[in-house]
Backbone as JSON, one array per atom type, in Angstrom:
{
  "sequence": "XXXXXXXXXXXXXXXXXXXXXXXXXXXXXXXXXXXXXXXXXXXXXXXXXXXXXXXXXXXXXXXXXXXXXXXXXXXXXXXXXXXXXXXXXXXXXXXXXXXXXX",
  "N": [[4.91, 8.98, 20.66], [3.6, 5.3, 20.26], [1.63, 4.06, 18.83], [-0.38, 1.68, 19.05], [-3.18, 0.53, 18.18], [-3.13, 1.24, 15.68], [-2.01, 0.9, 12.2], [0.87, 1.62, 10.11], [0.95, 1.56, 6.46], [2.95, 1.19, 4.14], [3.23, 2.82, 0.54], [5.48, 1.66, -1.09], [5.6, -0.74, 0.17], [4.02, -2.1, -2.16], [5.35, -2.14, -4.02], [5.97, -2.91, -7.21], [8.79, -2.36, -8.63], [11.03, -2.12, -7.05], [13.22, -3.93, -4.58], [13.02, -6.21, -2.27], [14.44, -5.86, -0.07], [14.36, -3.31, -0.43], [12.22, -2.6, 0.87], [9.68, -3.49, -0.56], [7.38, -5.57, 0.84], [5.41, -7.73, -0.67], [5.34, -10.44, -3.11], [6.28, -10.37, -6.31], [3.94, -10.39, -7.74], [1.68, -9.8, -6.32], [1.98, -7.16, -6.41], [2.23, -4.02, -7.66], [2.82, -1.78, -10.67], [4.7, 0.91, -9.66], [2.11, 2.25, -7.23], [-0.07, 4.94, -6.61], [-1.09, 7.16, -4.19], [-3.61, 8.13, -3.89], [-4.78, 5.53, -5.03], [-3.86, 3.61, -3.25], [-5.51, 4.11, -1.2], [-7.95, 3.86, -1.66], [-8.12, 1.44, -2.54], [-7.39, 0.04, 0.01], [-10.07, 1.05, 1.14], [-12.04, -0.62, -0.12], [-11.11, -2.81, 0.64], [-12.73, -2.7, 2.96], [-11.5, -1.24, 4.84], [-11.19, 1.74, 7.51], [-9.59, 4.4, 6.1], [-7.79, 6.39, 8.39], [-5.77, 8.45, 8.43], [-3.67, 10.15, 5.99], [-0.32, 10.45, 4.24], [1.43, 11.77, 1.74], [3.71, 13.48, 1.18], [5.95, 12.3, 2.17], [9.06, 10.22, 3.18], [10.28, 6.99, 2.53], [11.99, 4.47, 4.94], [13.73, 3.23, 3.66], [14.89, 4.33, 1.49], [15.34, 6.69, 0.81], [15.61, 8.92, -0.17], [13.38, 9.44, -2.17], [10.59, 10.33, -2.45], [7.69, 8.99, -1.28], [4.75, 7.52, 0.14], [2.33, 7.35, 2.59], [-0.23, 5.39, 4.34], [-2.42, 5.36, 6.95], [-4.84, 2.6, 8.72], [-7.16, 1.33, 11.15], [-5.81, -1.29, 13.44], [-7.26, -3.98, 12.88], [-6.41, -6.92, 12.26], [-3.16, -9.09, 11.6], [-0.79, -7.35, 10.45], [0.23, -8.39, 8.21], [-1.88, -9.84, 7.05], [-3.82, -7.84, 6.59], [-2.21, -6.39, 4.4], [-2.51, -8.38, 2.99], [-5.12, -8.04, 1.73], [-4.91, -5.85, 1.05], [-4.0, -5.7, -1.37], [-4.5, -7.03, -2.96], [-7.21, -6.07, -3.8], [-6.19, -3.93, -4.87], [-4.37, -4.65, -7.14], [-6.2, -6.11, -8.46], [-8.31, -3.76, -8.97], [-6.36, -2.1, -10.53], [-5.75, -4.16, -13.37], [-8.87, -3.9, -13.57], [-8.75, -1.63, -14.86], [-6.59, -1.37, -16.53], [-7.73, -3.18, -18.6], [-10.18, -2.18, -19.37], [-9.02, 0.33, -20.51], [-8.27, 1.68, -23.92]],
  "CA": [[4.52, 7.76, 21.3], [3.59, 4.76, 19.45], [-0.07, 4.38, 18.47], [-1.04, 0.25, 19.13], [-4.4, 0.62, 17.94], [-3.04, 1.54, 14.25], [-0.55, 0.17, 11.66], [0.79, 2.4, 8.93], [1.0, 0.8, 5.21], [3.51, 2.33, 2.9], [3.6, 2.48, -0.67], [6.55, 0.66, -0.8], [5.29, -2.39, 0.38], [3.2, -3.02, -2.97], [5.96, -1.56, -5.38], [6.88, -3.97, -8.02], [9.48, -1.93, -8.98], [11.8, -2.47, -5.73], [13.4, -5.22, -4.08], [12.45, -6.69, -0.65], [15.49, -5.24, 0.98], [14.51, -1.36, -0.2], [10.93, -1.97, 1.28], [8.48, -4.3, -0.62], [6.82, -6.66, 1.36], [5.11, -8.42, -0.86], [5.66, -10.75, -3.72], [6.16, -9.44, -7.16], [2.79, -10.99, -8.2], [1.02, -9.55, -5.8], [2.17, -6.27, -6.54], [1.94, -3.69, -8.71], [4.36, -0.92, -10.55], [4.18, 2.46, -9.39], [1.07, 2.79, -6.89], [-0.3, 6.13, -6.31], [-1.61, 7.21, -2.64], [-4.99, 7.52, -4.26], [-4.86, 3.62, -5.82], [-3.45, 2.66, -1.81], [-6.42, 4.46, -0.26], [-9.07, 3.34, -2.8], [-7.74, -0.09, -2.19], [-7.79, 0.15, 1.59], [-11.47, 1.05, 1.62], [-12.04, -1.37, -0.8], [-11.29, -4.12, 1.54], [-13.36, -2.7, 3.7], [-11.15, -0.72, 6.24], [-10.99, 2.76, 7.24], [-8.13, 5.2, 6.53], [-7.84, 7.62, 8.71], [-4.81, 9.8, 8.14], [-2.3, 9.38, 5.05], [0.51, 11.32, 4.14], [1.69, 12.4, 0.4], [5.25, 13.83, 0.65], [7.06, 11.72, 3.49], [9.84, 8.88, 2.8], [10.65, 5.36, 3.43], [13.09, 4.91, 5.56], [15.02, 2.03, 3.13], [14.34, 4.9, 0.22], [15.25, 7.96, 1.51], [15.81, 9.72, -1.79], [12.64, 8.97, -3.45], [8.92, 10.31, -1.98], [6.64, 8.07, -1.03], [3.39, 8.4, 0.89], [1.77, 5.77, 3.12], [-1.8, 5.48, 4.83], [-2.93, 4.63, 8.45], [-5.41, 1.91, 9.2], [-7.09, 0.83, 12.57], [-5.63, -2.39, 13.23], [-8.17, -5.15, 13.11], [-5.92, -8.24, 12.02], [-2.24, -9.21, 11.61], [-0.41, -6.77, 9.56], [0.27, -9.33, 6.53], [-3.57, -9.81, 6.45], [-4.0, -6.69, 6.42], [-1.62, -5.75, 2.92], [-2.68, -9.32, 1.91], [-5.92, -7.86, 1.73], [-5.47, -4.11, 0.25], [-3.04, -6.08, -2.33], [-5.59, -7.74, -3.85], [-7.49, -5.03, -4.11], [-4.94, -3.05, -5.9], [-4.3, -5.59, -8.13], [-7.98, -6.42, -9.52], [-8.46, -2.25, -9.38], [-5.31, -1.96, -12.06], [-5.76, -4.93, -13.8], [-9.85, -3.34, -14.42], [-8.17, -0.12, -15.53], [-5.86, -1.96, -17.84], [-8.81, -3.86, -19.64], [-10.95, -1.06, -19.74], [-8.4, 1.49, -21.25], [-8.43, 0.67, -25.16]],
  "C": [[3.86, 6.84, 20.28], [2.33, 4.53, 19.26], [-0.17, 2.65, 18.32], [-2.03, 0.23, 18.51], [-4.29, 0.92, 16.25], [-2.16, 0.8, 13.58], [-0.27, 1.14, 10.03], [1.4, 1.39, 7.66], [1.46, 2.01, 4.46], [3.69, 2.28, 1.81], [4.48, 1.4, -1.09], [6.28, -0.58, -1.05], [4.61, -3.48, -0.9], [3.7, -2.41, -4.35], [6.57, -2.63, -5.96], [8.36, -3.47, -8.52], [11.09, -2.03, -8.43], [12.01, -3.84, -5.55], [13.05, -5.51, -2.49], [13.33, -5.84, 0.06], [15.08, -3.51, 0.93], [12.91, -1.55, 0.54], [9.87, -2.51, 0.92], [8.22, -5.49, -0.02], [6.4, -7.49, 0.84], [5.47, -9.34, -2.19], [5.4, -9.73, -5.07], [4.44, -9.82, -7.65], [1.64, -10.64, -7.31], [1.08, -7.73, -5.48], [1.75, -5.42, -8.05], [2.88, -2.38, -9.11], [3.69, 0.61, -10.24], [3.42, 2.96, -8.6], [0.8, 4.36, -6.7], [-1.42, 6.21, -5.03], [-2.53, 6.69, -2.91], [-5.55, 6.12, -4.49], [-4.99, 3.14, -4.29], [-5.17, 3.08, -1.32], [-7.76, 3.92, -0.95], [-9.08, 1.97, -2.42], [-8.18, -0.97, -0.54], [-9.44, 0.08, 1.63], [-12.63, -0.18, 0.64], [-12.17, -2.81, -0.39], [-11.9, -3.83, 3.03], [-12.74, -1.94, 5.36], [-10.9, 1.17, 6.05], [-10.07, 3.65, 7.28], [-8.21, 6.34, 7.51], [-6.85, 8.4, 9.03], [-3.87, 8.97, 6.43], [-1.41, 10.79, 4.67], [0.96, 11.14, 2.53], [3.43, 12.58, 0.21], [6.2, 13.42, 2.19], [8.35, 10.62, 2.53], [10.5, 7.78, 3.33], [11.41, 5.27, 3.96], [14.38, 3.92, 4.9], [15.13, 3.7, 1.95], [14.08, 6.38, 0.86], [15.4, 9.23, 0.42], [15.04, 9.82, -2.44], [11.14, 9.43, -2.54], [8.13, 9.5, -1.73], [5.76, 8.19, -0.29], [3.15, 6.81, 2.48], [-0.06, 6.36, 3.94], [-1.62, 4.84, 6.36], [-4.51, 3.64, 8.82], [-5.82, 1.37, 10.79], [-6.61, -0.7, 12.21], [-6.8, -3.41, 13.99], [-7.65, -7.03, 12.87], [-4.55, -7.83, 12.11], [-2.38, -7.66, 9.89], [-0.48, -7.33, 7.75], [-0.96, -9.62, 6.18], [-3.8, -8.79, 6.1], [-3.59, -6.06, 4.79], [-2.01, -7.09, 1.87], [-4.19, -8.64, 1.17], [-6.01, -6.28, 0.59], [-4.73, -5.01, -1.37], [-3.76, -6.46, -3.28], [-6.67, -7.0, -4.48], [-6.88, -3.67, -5.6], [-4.98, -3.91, -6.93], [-4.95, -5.42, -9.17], [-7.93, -4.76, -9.66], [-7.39, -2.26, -10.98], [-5.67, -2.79, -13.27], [-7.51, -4.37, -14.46], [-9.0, -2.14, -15.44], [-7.56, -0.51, -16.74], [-7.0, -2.44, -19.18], [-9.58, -3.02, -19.9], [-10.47, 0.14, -20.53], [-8.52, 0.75, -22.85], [-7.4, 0.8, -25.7]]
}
């Protein structure tokens, strides 16, 4: 049964690597290559929301060949707020990591 009260966010959605049609939602510029669960869920709480389930070894349903994970969020806004929000997150997170590695 379908769970209203949640919205699941899947890797996918913030893979630069992909094209819109296999599954990323968002622009390439607002993405990033490769995420890892950890990065999504880090990100998520990051903007301030709480995960409460995620999964590791499931797969997309454009990307059925390839692992991917995703996370569950209560839903408090529109969906696209919602990834506009972890996206940004993600982003600035990598983007420290990058500048900080030497």
């Amino acid at each position: 049964m379908k769970d209203y009260d949640h919205v699941v966010i899947w890797l996918d959605y913030f893979n630069k690597t992909i094209t819109r049609a296999k599954g990323r939602r968002l622009g390439r510029e607002r993405c990033v290559f490769d995420p890892s669960l950890a990065e999504l869920e880090g990100a998520a709480r990051a903007a301030g929301l709480e995960v409460t389930s995620s999964e590791g070894s499931v797969r997309h349903p454009r990307r059925q060949y390839v692992r991917s994970g995703y996370i569950v969020v209560p839903k408090s806004a529109p969906k696209s707020s919602l990834m506009g929000s972890i996206s940004a997150r993600l982003v600035e997170a990598r983007a420290r990591r990058k500048r900080d590695r030497p």
